[in-house]
C-alpha positions in Angstrom: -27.9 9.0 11.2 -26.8 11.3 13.7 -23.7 11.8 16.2 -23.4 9.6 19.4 -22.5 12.1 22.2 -20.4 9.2 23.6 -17.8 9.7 21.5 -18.9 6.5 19.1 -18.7 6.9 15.4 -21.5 8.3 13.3 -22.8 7.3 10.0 -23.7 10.4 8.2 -21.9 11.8 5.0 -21.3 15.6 3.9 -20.1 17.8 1.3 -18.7 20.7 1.6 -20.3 24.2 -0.4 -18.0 24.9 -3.6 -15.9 21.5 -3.0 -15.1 19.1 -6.1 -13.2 16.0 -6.8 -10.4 16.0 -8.7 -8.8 12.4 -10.0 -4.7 12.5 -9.5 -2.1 10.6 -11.1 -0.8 9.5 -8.0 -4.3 7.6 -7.1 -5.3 10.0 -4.7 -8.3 12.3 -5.0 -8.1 16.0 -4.3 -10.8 18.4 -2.5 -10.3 21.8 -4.2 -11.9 24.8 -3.2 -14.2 27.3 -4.6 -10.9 29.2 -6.5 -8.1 28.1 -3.7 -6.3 25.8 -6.5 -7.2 24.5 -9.3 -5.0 22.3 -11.6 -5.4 23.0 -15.3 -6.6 20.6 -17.8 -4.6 19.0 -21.1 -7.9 21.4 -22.8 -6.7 24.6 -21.4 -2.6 24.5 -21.3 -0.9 27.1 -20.2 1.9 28.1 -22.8 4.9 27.0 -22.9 5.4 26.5 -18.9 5.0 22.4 -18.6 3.0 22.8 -15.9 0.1 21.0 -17.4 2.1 18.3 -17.9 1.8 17.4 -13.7 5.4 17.7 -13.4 6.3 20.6 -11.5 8.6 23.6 -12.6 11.4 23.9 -9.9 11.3 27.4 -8.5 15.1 28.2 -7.9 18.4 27.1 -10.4 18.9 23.9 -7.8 21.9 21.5 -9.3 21.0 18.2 -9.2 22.7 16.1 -6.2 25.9 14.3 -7.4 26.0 10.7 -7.3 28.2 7.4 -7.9 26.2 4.1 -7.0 26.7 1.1 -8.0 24.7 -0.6 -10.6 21.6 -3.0 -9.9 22.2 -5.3 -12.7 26.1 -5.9 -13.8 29.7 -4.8 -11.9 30.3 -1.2 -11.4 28.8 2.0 -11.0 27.3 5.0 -12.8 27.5 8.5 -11.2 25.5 11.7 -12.4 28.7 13.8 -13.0 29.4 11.2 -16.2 26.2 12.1 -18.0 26.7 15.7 -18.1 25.5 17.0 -21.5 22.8 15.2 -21.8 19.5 15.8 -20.4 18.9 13.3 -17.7 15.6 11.3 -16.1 15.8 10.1 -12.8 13.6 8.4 -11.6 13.3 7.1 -7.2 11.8 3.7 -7.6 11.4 0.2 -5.2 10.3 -3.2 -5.6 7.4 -2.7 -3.1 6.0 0.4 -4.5 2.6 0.5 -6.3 2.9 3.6 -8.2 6.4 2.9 -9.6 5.3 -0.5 -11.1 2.2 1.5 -12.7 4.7 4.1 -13.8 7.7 1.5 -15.3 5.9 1.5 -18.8 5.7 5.3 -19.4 9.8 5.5 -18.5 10.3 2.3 -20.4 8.8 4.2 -23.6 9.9 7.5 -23.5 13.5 5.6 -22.5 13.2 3.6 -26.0 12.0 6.7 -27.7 14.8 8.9 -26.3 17.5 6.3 -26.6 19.5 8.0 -29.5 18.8 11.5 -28.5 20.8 12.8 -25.6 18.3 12.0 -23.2 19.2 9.7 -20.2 17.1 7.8 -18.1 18.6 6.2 -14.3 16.7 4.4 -12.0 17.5 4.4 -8.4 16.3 1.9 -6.2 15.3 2.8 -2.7 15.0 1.0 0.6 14.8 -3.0 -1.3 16.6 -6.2 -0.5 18.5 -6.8 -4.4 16.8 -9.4 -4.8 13.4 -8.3 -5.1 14.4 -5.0 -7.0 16.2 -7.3 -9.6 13.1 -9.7 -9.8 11.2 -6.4 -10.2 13.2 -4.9 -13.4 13.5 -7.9 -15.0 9.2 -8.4 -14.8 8.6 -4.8 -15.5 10.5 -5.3 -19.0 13.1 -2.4 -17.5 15.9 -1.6 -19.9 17.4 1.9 -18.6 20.1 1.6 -15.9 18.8 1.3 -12.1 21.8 2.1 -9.1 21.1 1.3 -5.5 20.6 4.1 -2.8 21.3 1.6 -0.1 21.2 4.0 2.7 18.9 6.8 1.4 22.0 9.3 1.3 20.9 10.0 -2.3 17.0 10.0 -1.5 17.7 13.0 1.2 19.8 14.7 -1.0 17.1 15.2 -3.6 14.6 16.0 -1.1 12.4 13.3 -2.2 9.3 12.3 0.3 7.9 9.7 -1.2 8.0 7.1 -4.2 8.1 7.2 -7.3 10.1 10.9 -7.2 11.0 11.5 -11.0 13.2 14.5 -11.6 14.5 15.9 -14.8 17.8 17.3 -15.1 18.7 20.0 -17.7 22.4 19.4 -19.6 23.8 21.8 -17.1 22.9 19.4 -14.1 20.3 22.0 -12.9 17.1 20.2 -12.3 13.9 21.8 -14.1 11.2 19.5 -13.1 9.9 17.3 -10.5 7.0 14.9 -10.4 5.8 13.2 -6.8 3.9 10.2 -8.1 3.4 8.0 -11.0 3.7 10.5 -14.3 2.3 9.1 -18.0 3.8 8.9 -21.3 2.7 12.3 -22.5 3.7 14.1 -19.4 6.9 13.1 -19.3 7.2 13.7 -22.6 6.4 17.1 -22.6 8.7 18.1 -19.9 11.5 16.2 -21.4 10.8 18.5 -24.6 10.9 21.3 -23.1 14.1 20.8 -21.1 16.2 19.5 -24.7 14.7 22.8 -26.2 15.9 24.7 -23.4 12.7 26.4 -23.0 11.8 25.2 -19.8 12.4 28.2 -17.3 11.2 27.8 -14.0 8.1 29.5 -13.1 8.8 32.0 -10.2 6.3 32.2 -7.3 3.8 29.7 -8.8 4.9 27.3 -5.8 3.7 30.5 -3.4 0.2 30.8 -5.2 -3.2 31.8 -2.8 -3.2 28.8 -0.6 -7.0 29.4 1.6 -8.8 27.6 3.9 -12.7 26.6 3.4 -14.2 28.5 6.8 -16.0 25.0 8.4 -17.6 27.7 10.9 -17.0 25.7 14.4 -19.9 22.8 14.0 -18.5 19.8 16.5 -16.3 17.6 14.8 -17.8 13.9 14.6 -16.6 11.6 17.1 -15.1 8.1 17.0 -13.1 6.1 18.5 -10.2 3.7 17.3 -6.7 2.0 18.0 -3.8 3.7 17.6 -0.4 2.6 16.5 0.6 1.4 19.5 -2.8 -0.5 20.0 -3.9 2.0 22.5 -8.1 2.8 22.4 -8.1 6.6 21.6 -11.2 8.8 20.8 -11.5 12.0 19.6 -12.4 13.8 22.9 -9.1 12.3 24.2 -7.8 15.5 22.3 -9.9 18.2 23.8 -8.0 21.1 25.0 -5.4 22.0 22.5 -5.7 22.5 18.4 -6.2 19.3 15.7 -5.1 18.8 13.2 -7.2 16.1 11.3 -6.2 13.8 8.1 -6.9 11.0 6.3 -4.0 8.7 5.3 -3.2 5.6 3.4 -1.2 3.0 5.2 0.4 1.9 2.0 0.6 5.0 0.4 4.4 6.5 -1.0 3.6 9.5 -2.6 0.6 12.1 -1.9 0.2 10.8 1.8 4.4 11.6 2.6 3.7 15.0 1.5 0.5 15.1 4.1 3.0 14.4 6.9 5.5 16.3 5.9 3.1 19.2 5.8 2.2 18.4 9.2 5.3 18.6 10.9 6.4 21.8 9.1 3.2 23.1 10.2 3.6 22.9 14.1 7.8 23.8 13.5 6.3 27.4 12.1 4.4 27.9 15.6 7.5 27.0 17.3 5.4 25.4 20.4 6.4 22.1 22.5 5.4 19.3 21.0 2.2 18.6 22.1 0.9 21.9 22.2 -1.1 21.4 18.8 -2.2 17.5 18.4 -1.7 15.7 15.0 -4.5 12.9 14.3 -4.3 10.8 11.6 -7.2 8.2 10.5 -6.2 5.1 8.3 -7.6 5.8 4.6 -7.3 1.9 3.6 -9.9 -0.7 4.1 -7.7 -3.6 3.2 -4.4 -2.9 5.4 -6.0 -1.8 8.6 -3.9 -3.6 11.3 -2.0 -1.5 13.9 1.2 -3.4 12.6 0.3 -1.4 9.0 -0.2 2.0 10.5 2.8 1.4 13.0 5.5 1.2 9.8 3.9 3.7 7.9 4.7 6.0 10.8 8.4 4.4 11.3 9.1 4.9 8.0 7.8 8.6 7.7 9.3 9.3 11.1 6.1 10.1 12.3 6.0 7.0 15.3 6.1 9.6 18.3 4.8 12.7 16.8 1.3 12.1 15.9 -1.5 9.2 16.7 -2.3 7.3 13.6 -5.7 5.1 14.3 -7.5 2.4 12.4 -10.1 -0.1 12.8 -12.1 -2.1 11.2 -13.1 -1.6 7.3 -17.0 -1.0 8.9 -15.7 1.2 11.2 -13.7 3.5 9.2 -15.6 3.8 6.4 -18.4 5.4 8.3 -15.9 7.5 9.8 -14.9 8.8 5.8 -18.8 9.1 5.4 -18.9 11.4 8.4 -16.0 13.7 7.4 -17.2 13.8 3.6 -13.8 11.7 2.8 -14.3 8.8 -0.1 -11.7 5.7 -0.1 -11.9 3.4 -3.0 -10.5 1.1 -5.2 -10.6 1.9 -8.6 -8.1 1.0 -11.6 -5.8 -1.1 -9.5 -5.1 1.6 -6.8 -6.6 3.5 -3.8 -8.1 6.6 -4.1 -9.0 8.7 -1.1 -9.1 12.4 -0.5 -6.4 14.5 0.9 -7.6 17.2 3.1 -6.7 18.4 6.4 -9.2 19.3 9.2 -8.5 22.4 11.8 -10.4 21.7 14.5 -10.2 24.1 17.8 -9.4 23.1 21.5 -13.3 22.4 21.7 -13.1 20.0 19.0 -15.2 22.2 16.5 -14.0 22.3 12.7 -12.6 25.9 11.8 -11.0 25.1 8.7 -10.5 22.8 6.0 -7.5 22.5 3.7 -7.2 20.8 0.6 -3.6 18.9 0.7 -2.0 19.4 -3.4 -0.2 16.8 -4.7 2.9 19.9 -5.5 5.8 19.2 -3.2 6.9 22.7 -3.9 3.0 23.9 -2.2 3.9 22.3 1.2 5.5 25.6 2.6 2.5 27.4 1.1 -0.3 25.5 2.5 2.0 24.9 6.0 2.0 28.7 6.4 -1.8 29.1 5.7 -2.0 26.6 8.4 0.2 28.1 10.9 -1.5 31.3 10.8 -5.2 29.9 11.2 -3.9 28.0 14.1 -2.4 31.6 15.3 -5.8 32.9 15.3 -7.5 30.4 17.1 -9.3 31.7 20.2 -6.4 30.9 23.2 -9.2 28.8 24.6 -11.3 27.3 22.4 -12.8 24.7 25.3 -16.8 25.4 26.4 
């Protein structure tokens, strides 16, 4: 099939030269790039580091946030301060999350296996009525300790995007690793390991490795049109005239797709321009929660309502438009899995660049920066 000049949708997939899937924990799939990034294997290890474990060394000696909360289950509270000594798992969770109900087994092991160790596991529930996050420990067979961040005070403090956020905490209180996503038994494992051995020394400037852009080469960008989340009709040429940025987004997503945004909006703070001045587009990634009501919370809660246009349709609809970007979205193993990439297209609507979005919180300033500059050097006006 071919493009519709009208602006309608068109029906043709794509690949990319030099791009390949790779699966996440975190159920979303990753475009890497020729030899932009690429995540190693458990086959090839790298010694000693943890960062084949998919939990992320943290960069800088960063103490971990204080807290007293008070306890989901039972009377009174349980601050940080008191487990000092030991080596500490915490773990952001909620009763609505997908990922943290996936992940609630590999805690509740390495919790059990741990117990008598000097190794501490906390739950904190985010963002729940007690109720439901109650109902939600007691049918996920939890047996660590879960507080209550009622507020998100706690949340912000860590610096934690999305759920599940797991951090360990070295005996010190400095924190040594951080996982965005749902992390397995062995991963956790590892880092835990490492931490109690106190061999687990942050690797300096891994989270400022290459970040590159795949050169697209200024072919149009395929036109559609959709609702946005404030059931407005928008189509792509609505945007002509000043930069795009393009991605794909899942409007139930907690982890990989928080980071997406957040990338965004440290992207167009680098150029320093009026808002408006580079446009943020993003295209529902979810076939089964497609309603203007889903992608309207996901941008309340990711405070993203007035700074971008978030559109969906229906399933038919978007999935051609995932064809005509080269973007899968399915579900497999009880979760979605899309890709996370973002699309540079020019004031003339033409694809310049392509990034491929990790799933390392500590990349975001990384791949914002690589961003920023290829919006820099963008023609000043790119329109024909």
């Amino acid at each position: 099939m071919t493009e519709r000049r009208d602006g309608g949708i068109i029906g043709f997939g794509r690949r990319h030269p030099g791009v390949m899937l790779v699966a996440l924990p975190c159920l979303v799939l990753l475009l890497v790039v020729g030899l932009v990034w690429s995540p190693r294997t458990p086959s090839s290890p790298a010694p000693g580091d943890g960062s084949e474990t998919g939990l992320v060394p943290v960069a800088d000696d960063r103490p971990a946030p204080d807290f007293d909360l008070p306890l989901l289950s039972g009377a009174g509270s349980l601050s940080l301060r008191s487990l000092r000594g030991h080596v500490v798992v915490v773990n952001f969770w909620a009763s609505w999350c997908r990922a943290c109900a996936q992940e609630v087994p590999a805690m509740e092991s390495l919790f059990r296996h741990y117990q008598h160790a000097g190794v501490d596991f906390v739950g904190i529930d985010h963002g729940d009525r007690r109720a439901s996050a109650l109902a939600f420990a007691e049918n996920h067979g939890m047996g660590y300790p879960s507080v209550v961040d009622h507020d998100g005070e706690v949340l912000g403090a860590y610096g934690a995007v999305g759920l599940p956020t797991t951090y360990v905490i070295n005996r010190a209180g400095r924190i040594r690793y951080e996982a965005i996503g749902s992390v397995d038994v062995a991963a956790l494992r590892r880092s835990v390991d490492l931490v109690r051995a106190g061999r687990a020394a942050p690797a300096a400037g891994r989270a400022g490795a290459a970040v590159r852009l795949t050169d697209l080469g200024g072919r149009a960008a395929p036109g559609f049109t959709l609702i946005d989340q404030f059931g407005r009709r928008t189509t792509l040429s609505d945007l002509r005239g000043r930069p795009v940025l393009l991605t794909f987004v899942d409007s139930r997503c907690t982890d990989v797709c928080s980071l997406t945004a957040e990338l965004l909006q440290r992207t167009v703070g680098l150029l320093g321009k009026p808002p408006g001045q580079v446009r943020l587009l993003a295209v529902n990634a979810n076939p089964r929660h497609f309603t203007v009501a889903d992608v309207h919370s996901w941008s309340v809660q990711h405070g993203m309502l007035h700074r971008w246009r978030y559109v969906t349709g229906q399933p038919a609809q978007l999935r051609d438009i995932w064809a005509s970007y080269g973007v899968g979205s399915r579900f497999e193993h009880g979760g979605l899995e899309h890709q996370a990439v973002v699309y540079l297209l020019d004031a003339g609507l033409r694809e310049q660049a392509l990034l491929a979005v990790s799933s390392l919180r500590t990349s975001v300033a990384a791949e914002a920066a690589a961003l920023a500059g290829a919006i820099r050097r963008l023609p000043a006006h790119g329109t024909r």
